[in-house]
C-alpha positions as CSV (number, residue, x, y, z in Angstrom):
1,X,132.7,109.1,75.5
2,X,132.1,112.2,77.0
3,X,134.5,113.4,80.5
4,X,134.8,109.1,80.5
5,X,131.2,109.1,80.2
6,X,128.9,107.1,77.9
7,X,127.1,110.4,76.0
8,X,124.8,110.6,73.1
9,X,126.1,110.8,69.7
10,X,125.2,114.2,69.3
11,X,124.7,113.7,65.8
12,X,121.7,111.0,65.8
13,X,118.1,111.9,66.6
14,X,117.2,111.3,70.0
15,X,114.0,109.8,69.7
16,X,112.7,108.5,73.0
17,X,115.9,106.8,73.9
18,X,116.4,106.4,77.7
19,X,119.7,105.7,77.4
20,X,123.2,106.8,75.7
21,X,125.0,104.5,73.5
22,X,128.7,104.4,71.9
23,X,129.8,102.4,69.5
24,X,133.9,101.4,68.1
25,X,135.3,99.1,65.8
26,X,135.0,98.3,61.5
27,X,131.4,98.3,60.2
28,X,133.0,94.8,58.6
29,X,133.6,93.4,61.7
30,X,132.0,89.5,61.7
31,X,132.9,87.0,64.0
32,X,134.2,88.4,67.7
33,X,133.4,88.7,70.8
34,X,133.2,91.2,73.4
35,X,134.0,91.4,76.9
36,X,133.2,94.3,79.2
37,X,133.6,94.7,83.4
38,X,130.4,96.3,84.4
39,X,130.8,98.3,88.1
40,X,127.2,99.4,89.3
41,X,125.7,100.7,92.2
42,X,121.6,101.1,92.8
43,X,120.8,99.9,89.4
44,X,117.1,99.6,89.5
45,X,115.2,98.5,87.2
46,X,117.4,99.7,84.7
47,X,119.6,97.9,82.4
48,X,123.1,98.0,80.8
49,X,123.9,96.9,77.0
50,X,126.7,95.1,75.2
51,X,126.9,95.9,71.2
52,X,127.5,93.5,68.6
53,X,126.8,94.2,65.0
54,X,125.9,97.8,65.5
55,X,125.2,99.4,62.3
56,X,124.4,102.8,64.2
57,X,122.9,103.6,67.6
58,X,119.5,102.7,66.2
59,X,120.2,99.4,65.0
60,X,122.2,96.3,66.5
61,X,122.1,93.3,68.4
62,X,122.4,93.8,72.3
63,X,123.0,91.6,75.2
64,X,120.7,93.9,77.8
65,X,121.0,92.7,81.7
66,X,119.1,94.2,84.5
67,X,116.6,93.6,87.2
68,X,114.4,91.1,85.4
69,X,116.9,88.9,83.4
70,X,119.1,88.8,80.6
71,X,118.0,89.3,76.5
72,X,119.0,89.2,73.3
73,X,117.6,92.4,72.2
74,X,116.7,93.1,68.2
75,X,117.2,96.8,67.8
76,X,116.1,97.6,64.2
77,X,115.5,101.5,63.3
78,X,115.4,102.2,67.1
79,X,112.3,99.6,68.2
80,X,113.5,96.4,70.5
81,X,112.5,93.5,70.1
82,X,113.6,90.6,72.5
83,X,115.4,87.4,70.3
84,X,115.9,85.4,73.4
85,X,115.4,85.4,76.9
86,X,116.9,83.8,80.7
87,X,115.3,84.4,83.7
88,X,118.7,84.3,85.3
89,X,120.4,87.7,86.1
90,X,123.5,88.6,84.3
91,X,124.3,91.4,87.3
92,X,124.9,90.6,91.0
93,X,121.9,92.2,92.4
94,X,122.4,90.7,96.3
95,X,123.4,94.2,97.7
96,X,122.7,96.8,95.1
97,X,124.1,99.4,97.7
98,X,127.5,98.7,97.0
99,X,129.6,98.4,94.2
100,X,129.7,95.4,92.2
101,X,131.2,94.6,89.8
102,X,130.5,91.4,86.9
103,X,132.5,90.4,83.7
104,X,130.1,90.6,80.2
105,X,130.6,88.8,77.1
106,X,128.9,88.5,73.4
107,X,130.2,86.4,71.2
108,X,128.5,86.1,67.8
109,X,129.6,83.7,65.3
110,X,127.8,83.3,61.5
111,X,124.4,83.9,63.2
112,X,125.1,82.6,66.9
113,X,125.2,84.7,69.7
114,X,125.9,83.4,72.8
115,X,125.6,85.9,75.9
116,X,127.8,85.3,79.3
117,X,128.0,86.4,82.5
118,X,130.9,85.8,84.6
119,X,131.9,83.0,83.2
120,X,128.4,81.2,82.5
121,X,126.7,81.1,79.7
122,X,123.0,82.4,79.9
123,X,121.5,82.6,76.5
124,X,122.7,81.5,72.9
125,X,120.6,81.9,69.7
126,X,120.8,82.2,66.1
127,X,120.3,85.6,64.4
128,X,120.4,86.5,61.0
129,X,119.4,90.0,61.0
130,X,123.0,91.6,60.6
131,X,126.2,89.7,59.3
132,X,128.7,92.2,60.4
133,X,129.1,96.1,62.3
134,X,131.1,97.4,65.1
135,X,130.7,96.9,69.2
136,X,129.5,99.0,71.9
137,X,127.8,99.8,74.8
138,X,124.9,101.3,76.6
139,X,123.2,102.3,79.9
140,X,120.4,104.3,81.1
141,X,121.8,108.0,81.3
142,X,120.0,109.0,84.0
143,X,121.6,110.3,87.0
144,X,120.5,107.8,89.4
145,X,121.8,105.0,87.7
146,X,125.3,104.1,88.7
147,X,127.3,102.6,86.3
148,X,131.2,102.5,85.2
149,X,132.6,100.1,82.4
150,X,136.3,99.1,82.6
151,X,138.6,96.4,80.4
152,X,136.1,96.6,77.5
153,X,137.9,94.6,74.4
154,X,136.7,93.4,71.5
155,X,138.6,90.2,69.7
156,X,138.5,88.1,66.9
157,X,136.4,84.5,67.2
């Protein structure tokens, strides 16, 4: 976090990231979920991300919402790969000139992820990429895209 910012870890590579991620937790972290309120305004096309497993900002598993859906994103030495996919939107996006605000969870079990949005779940899949890491968080960093977390929590499963 940088002035209660998301901000680059300024001690990774940048690469051509479009986004700033932070990570928390025990690299031994397993089974848990995590539950984040997402407040955005004129979101766009761009997306927000909820960690799990996060080995480093270059490699996880991400639930990634925005404009076109919601995914289960592969991240593995910085290149995405989407896992699974809904069609339905994990974000509110009936007045994106106002604040809104929706509830985000991941919860990954053995290799089971299951990915919710206010209350319904959208996606779940089996992954056996990583077995354990920390939890995080991610947005596009540019200045346009308006975007607050708040309540974010991670708890055992």
């Amino acid at each position: 976090m940088n002035n209660n910012a998301l901000a680059p870890d300024p001690s990774e590579p940048t690469g051509n990231y479009d986004y700033s991620i932070t990570v928390v937790g025990d690299p031994k972290w397993t089974d848990y979920a995590v539950d984040v309120d997402v407040s955005h305004k004129r979101i766009d096309s761009r997306f927000v991300r909820v960690l799990a497993r996060a080995q480093n900002w270059g490699n996880y598993m991400a639930m990634e919402v925005g404009c076109c859906g919601t995914h289960l994103i592969l991240v593995v030495n910085g290149n995405d790969q989407k896992i699974a996919s809904s069609e339905t939107r994990g974000i509110d996006w009936s007045d994106i000139d106002n604040w809104k605000t929706d509830h985000l969870r991941v919860e990954v079990r053995g290799s089971t992820y299951t990915l919710i949005s206010n209350g319904m779940t959208l996606v779940t899949t089996q992954d056996s990429t990583f077995s354990s890491g920390k939890a995080g968080l991610a947005a596009w960093w540019r200045p346009d895209n308006d975007v607050r977390f708040d309540n974010f929590r991670v708890s055992p499963l």
